[in-house]
Phi, psi and omega in degrees: 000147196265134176285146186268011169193040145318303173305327190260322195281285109079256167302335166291310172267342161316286181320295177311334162313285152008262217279158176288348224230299154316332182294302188310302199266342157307293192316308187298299186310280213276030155048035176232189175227129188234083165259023195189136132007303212287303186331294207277307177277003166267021195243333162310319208264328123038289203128092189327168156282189193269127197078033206207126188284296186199161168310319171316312188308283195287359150285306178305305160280012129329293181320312198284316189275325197264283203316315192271018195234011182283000000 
């Protein structure tokens, strides 16, 4: 399945990936290590859990839900 907001997700986690601060409490939340570009996206590609459009998805509403409500 095609992401339909690839232009937003994308780029969203790229930035989180970024900043450190943000990096750190993804990781700690989705119990992983993104120690590289490489990590995180072989970690995307994975595959959602069951009932979930895609791991990209749920990091991007992480942010918006979890990260940004600090």
């Amino acid at each position: 399945m095609e992401c339909e907001w690839e232009d937003i997700v994308i780029p969203m986690i790229y930035m989180i990936w970024h900043k450190l601060e943000v990096q750190l409490a993804g990781e700690e939340y989705f119990m992983v290590d993104w120690n590289d570009l490489e990590e995180l996206g072989s970690w995307l590609m994975i595959g959602p859990e069951d009932g979930h459009y895609s791991k990209g998805m749920n990091v991007l509403l992480w942010f918006v839900e979890v990260w940004q409500e600090k």
